[in-house]
VMD Tcl script that draws the C-alpha trace (Angstrom):
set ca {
  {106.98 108.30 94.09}
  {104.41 111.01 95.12}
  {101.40 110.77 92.84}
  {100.52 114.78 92.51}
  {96.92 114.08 90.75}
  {94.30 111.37 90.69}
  {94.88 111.05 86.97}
  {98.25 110.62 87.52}
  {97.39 107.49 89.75}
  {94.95 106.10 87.32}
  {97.64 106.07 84.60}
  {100.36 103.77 87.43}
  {97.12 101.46 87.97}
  {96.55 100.83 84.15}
  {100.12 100.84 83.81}
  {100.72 98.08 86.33}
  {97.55 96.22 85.27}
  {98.86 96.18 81.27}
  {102.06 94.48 83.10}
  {99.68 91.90 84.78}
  {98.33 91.18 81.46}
  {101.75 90.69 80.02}
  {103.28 88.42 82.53}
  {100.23 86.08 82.21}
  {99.82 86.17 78.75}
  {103.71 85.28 78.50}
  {103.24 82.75 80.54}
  {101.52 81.25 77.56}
  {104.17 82.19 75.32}
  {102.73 85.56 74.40}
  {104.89 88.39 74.03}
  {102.77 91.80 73.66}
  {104.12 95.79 73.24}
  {103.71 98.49 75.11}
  {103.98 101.37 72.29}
  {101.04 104.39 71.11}
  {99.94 104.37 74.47}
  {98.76 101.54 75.31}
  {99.95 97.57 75.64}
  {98.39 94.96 73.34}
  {99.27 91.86 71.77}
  {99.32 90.60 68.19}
  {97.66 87.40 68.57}
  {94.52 86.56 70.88}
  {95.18 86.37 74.88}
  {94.23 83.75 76.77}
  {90.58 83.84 77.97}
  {89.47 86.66 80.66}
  {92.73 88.67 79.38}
  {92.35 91.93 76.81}
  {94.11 91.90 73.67}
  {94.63 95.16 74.69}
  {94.83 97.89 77.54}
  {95.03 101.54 76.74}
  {97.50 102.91 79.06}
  {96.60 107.24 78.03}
  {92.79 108.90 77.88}
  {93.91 110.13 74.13}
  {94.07 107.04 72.27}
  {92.01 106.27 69.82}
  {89.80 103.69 68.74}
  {91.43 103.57 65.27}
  {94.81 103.31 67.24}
  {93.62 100.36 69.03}
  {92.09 98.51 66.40}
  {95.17 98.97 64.39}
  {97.52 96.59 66.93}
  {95.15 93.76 67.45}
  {93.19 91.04 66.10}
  {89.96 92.48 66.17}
  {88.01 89.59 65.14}
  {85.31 87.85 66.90}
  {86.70 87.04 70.37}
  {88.08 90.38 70.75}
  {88.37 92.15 74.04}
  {89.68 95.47 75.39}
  {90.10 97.25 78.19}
  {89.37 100.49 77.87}
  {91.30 102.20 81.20}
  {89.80 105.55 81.24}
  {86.16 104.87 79.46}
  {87.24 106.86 77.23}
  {86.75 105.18 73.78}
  {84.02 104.63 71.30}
  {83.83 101.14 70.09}
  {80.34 100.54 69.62}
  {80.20 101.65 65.86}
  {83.06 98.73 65.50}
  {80.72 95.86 66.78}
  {81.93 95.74 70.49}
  {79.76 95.74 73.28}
  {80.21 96.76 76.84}
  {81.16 93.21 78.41}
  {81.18 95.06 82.26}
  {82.45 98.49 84.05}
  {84.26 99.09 87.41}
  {86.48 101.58 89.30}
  {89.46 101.92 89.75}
  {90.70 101.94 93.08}
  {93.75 102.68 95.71}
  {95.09 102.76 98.84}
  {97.36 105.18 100.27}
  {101.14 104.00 101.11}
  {101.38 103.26 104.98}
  {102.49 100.56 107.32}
  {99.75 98.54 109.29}
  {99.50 96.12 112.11}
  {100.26 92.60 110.75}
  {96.63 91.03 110.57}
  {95.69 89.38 113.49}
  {92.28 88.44 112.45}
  {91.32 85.20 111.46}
  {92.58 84.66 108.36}
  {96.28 84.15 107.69}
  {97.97 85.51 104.60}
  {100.80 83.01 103.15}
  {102.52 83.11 100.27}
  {102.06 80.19 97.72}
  {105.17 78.84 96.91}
  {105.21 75.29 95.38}
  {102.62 73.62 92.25}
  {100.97 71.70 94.12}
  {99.57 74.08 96.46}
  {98.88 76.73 93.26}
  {97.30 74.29 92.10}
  {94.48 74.11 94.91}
  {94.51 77.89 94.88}
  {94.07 78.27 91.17}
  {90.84 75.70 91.55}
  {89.77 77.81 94.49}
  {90.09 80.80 91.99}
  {88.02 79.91 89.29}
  {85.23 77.61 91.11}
  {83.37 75.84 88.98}
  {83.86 78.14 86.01}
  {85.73 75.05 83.33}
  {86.76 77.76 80.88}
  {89.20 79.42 83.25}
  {90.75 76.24 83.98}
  {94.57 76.92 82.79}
  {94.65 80.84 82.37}
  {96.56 80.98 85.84}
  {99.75 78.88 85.80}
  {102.14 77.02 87.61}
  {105.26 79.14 86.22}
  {103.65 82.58 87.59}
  {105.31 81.46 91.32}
  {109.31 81.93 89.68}
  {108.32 86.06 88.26}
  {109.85 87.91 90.83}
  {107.27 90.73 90.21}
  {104.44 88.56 91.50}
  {103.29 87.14 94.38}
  {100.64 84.49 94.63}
  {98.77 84.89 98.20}
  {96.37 82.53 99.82}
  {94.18 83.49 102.56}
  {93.80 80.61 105.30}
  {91.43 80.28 108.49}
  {92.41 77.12 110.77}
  {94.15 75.57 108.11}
  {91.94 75.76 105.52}
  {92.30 78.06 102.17}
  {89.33 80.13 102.17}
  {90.55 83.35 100.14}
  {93.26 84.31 98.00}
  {95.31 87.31 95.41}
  {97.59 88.04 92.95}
  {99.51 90.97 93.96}
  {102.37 92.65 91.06}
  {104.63 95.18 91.98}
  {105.15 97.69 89.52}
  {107.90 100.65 89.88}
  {106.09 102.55 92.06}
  {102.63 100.74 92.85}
  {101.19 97.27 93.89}
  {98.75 95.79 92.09}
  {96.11 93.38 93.44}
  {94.01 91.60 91.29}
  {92.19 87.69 90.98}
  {90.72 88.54 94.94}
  {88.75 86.09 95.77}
  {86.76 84.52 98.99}
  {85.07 80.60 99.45}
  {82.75 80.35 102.45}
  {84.55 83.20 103.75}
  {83.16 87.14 105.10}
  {84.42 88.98 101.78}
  {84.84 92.11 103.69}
  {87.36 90.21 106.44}
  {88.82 89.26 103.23}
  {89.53 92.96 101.78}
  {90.69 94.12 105.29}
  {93.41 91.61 106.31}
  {94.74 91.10 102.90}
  {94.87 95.21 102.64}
  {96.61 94.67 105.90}
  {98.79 91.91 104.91}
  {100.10 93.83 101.85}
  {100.34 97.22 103.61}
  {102.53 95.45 106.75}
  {104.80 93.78 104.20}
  {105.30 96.90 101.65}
  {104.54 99.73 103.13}
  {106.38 102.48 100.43}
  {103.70 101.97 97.67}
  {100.11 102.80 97.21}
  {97.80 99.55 96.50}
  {96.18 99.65 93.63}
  {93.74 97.64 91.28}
  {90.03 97.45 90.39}
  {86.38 96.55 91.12}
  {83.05 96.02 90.63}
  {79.73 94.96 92.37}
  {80.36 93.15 96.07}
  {84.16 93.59 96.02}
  {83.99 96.94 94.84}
  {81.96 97.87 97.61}
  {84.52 95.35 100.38}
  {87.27 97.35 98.89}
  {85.83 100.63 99.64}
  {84.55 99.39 103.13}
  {88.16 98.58 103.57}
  {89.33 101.60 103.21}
  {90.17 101.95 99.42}
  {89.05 104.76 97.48}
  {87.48 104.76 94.30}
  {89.79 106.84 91.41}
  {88.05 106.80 88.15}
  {85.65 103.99 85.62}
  {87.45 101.79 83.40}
  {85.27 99.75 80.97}
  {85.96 96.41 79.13}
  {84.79 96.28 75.49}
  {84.06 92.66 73.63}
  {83.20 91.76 70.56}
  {80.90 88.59 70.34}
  {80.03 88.71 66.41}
}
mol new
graphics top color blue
foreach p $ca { graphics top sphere $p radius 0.5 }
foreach p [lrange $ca 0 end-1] q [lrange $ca 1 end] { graphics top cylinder $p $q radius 0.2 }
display resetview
């Protein structure tokens, strides 16, 4: 599918980022909407995951608010920056961009890190730890049962052996989202440009989308991605 306008693209990317959300958060048995233009769930997501994601630049705060537990604990992702949630005791938790690559086939990676898919619990399991590092809250967001949606694919990034860097990629209906990119004693920009590779060889018919901030933003872009648009996520602490 052509996308004719930027905002066009931005709308697939929050679109296939709201279907991220879903798939993980019914992985823990959470079954959000997507309805009102946007995607949010009843009862609180799993840590690092919005209770909601506004999938169109008109919703409303109100709107939002309306769908959700809005208690304490309550985060959203607010896709086009779009909404005012200040006056409704959310602060701005962090910012990035949006970002995509073009459809196109590449040269399989030949650098040195290998791309493989993650296939079995055990080895999820040393990429999940990889993931999250030391952080002990995000232990169990990221589960075993992800590897049998046929929508996602778990990669791991490998030099000599060794797991070094690794991805969630979801395919949407016409884009590919990558998201959870991370590196361990690893180059991060080596890391953008062979997995952009690695993606790009494999499924060359859709753009590559996702988004950024701070030292991968700035890999991403080095890689050849372009920036679209700011999202912002919104959290309420008190």
């Amino acid at each position: 599918m052509p996308f004719d306008a930027v905002a066009d693209l931005v709308a697939a990317a929050a679109r296939n980022n709201a279907e991220w959300c879903e798939t993980v958060c019914r992985s823990h048995g959470i079954v959000g909407r997507f309805e009102a233009g946007l995607w949010s769930s009843a009862v609180r997501t799993p840590s690092l995951y919005p209770d909601a994601v506004t999938l169109d630049p008109s919703v409303t705060a109100a709107t939002v608010l309306r769908e959700i537990d809005s208690s304490p604990g309550c985060s959203i992702k607010d896709s086009f920056a779009t909404l005012e949630l200040a006056s409704h005791g959310f602060d701005v938790l962090f910012d990035a961009m949006w970002i995509t690559r073009p459809p196109g086939a590449h040269t399989e990676a030949t650098g040195p890190i290998k791309w493989v898919p993650v296939t079995d619990p055990a080895r999820f399991k040393e990429w999940e730890h990889a993931w999250r590092g030391a952080d002990v809250d995000a232990a169990g967001i990221l589960t075993p049962s992800l590897l049998s949606e046929a929508s996602v694919d778990v990669l791991a990034g490998e030099r000599d052996g060794v797991l070094v860097a690794g991805a969630m990629v979801n395919r949407s209906d016409h884009v590919l989202g990558i998201s959870n990119v991370f590196s361990r004693g690893h180059d991060v920009d080596e890391t953008w440009s062979s997995l952009r590779d690695r993606i790009a060889h494999t499924d060359p018919g859709r753009p590559i989308v996702g988004y950024e901030s701070g030292p991968d933003l700035e890999a991403a872009i080095a890689a050849g991605f372009t920036a679209l648009g700011p999202l912002r996520v919104w959290l309420r602490r008190f």
